[in-house]
N, C-alpha and C positions, 0 to 999 in steps of 0.2 A: 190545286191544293198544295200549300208549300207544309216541307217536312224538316225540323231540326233532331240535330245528335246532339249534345253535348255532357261534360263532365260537370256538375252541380253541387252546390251547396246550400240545402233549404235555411232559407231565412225564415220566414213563418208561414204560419196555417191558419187560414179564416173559415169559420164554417160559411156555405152559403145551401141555402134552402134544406131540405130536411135531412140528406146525406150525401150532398157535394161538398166541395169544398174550394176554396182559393190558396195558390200556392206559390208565392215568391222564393223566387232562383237567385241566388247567382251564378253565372255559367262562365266556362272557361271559355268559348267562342262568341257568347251574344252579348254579355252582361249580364243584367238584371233581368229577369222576365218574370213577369206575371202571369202566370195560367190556371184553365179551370180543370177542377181535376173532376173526373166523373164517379161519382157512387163511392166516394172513398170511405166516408164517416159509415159504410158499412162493417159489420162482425164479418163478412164472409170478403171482407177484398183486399187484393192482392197486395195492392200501391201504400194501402195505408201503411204499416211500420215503415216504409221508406221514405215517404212525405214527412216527417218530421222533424223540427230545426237541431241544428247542428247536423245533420246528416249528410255524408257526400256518396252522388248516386251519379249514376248514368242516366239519361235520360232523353225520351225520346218523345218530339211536339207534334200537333200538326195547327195548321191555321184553320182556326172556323170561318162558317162562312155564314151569314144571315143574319136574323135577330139578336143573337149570339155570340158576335163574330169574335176576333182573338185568337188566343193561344189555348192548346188543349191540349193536355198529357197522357201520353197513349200507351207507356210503358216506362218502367225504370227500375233499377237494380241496383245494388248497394254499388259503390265504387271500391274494386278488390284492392287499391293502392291505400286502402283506409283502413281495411279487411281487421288489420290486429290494433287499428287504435282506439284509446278511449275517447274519441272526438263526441260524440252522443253523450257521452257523462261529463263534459265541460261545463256544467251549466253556471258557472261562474263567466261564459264568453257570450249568453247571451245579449249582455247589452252591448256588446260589439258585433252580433248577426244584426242585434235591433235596429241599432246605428247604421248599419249598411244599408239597410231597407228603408229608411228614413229618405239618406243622404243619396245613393245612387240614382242615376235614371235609367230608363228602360233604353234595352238595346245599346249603350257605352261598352263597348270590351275595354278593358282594362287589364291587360297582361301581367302586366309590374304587379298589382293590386291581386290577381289570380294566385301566381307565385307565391306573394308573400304570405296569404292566409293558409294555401296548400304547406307552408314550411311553419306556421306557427303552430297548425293542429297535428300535423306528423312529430312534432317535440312536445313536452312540457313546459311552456313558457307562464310566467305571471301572467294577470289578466294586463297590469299596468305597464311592464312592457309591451305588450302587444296592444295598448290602446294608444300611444303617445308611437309606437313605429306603424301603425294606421295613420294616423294625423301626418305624418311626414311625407308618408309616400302620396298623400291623395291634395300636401302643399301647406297643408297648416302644422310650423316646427312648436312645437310646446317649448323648447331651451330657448327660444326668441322673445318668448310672449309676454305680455304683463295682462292683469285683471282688466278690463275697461271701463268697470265703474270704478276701481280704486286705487289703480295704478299697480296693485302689489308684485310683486316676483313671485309669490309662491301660486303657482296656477294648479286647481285642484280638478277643473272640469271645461269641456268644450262643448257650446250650444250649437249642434250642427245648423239648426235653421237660420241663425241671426251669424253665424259663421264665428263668433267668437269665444276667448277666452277668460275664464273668473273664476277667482278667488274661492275657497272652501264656505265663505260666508256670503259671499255675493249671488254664487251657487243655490244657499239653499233659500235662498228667494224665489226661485225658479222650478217649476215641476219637474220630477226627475224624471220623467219618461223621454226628455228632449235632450236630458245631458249626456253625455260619457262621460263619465269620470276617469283621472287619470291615475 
């Protein structure tokens, strides 16, 4: 049975069955991971306040093994380097946790990308700076881009699945659950 540590930032929370739950990481050693977390949507458990997006925790995996098999959470604790920030009340950054959990894949480390989110929630940054210095570091420049259906300059949003950028009106053709806005 393999065992991970790492330092994390929950992206979201899915219920699964009557009080489990599904819990996407991003981690400072593995990436992105997907695990199952046990008994959490309980009143009486421990994990829950700490499972929840925006949160940076400590935490600690093991590999399942059987019907089952995966990732599974077996402890975690807030992360004390986060201790006096208001990173849980950002909820204007959620669609930039959202966008992570979209667009990453499981198990990529990405150091640069670690870094840079650990230095946007220890300040208070706009969300739009910190959406357009996302897009750079992970290769897509917003100051380069034009619209792709209409050629424009003024780019309002990036569609991570189709990898590109469009215009405020070319945009809102498109469901907002797929964009970032910039």
């Amino acid at each position: 049975m393999r065992e991970l540590y790492s330092k994390a930032l929950v992206l979201e929370r899915k219920n699964a069955g009557e009080v489990d739950g599904i819990i996407s990481l991003f981690t400072e050693d593995f990436g992105k991971i997907v695990a199952f977390a046990k008994s959490v949507r309980k009143p009486t458990s421990k994990l829950s306040a700490h499972l929840q997006p925006l949160t940076f925790i400590k935490v600690r995996f093991i590999q399942r093994q059987g019907p089952r098999d995966g990732w599974a959470i077996v402890d975690c604790l807030y992360d004390d380097d986060f201790s006096g920030l208001d990173a849980p009340r950002r909820s204007d950054m959620l669609p930039i946790v959202g966008f992570l959990n979209l667009f990453l894949f499981e198990f990529q480390t990405d150091r640069k990308l670690w870094a840079y989110i650990r230095h946007v929630f220890s300040r208070r940054y706009e969300y739009s700076d910190v959406a357009k210095g996302l897009l750079v570091i992970m290769g897509f420049d917003p100051a380069k881009a034009d619209c792709l259906s209409c050629h424009s300059k003024e780019i309002a949003a990036f569609h991570g699945t189709d990898q590109i950028f469009l215009c405020s009106s070319c945009a809102s053709k498109l469901p907002p659950d797929r964009l970032l806005y910039l």
